[in-house]
C-alpha positions in Angstrom: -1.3 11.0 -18.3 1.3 12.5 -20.7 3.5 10.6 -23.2 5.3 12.3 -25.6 8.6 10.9 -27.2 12.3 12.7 -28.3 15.8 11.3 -29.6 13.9 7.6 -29.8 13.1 8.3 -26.0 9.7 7.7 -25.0 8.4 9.5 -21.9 5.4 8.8 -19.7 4.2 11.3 -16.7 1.3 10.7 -14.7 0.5 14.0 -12.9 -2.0 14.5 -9.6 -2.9 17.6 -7.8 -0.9 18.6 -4.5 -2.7 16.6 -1.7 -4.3 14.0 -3.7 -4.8 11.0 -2.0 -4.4 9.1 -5.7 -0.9 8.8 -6.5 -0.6 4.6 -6.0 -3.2 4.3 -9.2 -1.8 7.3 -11.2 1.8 5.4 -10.8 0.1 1.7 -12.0 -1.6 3.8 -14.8 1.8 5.2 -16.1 3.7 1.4 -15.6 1.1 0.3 -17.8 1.9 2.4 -20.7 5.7 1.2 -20.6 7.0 -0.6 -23.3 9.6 -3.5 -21.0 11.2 -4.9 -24.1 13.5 -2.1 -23.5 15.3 0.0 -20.7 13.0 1.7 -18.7 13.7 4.5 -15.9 11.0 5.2 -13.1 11.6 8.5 -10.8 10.1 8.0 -7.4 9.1 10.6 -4.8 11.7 10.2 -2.3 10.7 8.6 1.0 9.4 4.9 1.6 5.6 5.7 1.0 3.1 3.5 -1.0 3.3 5.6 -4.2 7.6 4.6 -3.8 7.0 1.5 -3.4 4.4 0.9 -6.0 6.9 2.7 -8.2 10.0 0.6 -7.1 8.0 -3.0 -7.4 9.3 -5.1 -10.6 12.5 -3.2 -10.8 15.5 -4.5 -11.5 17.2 -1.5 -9.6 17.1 1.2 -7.6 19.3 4.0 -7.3 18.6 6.0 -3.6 19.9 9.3 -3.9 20.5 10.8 -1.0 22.5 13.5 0.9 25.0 13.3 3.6 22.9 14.9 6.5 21.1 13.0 9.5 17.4 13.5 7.9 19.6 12.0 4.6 21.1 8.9 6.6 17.9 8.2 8.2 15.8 8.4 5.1 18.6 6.2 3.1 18.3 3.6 6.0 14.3 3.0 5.5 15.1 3.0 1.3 17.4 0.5 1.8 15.1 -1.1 3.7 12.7 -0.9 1.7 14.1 -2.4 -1.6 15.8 -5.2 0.5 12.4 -6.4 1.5 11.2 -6.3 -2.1 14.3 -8.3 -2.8 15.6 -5.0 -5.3 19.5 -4.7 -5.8 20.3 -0.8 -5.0 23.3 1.9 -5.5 23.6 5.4 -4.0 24.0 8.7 -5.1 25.2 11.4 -2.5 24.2 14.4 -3.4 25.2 17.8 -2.0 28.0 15.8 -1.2 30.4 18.2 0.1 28.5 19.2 2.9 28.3 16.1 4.9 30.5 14.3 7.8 30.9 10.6 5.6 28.5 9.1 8.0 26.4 8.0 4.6 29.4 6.5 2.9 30.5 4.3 6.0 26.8 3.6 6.3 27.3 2.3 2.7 30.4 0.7 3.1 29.0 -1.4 6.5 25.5 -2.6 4.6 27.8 -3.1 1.4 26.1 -0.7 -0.9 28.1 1.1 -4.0 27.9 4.4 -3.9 28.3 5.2 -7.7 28.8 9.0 -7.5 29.2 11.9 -5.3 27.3 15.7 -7.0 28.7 18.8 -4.7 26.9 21.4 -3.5 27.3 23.7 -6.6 24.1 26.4 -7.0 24.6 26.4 -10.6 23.5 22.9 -10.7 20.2 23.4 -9.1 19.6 26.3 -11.3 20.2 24.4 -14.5 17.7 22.1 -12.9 15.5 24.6 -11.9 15.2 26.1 -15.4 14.4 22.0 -17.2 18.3 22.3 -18.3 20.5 18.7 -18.6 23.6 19.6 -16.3 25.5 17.1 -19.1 24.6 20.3 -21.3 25.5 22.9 -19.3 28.3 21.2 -17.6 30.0 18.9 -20.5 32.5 17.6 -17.9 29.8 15.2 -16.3 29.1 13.8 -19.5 31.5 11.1 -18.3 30.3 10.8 -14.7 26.9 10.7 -15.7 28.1 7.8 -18.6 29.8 5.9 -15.6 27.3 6.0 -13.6 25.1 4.6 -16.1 27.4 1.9 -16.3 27.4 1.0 -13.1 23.9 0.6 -13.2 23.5 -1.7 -15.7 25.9 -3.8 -14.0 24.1 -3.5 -10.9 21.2 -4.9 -12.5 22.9 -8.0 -14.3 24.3 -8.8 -10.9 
């Protein structure tokens, strides 16, 4: 377990080695060190599998992101499943968005999920990432995306 803290952040990481069965107690061992009198923002492994959902339970709410491909749809579709049955509001992010037929945004339309932003396919976005950049950094233009986005959570979870 790593927590270290920056800019009045606080940051916990629990860490196992590839193929390690052990991921559902590293998860509870890194919810433990979380301080809930403030915000708090868990990253999950995508997918529906136990370390997600013991990630995902006690949330106020989750934000699938996804991308608009059939493997993306069908993956979205078990998320949303998912948080529905642990009672979880949700929003979407599409991402590689650009690439896809809209078959994820009418999904979200029908089951009445927002979808609070749309990330193109851009390579120098995955390289930022890649390298442990911020793309609000490297790309000050999605400063306000990123800021209305945020928004839109919070809302999400007062709702």
């Amino acid at each position: 377990m790593s927590i270290g803290t920056a800019d009045n952040i606080t940051f916990v990481e629990g860490r196992i080695d590839v193929g390690t069965p052990l991921a559902v107690p590293v998860v509870k061992a890194a919810k433990r060190e979380i301080d809930d009198a403030g915000i708090v923002i868990l990253d999950a492994p995508p997918g529906t599998s136990c370390p997600v959902v013991a990630t995902v339970a006690g949330c106020d709410y989750v934000l699938l992101v996804t991308e608009p491909t059939p493997f993306g749809l069908h993956d979205l579709k078990l998320a949303v499943e998912l948080v529905r049955e642990l009672k979880i509001s949700c929003g979407v992010v599409i991402n590689r968005a650009d690439i896809g037929t809209g078959e994820v945004e009418e999904y979200c339309r029908r089951e009445q999920i927002p979808v609070h932003m749309h990330i193109p396919f851009d390579r120098r976005f995955a390289e930022t990432i890649a390298y442990g950049g911020l793309l609000v950094e490297t790309f000050p233009s999605w400063r306000p995306k990123f800021h209305l986005l945020w928004q839109q959570v919070q809302e999400g979870v007062k709702a």
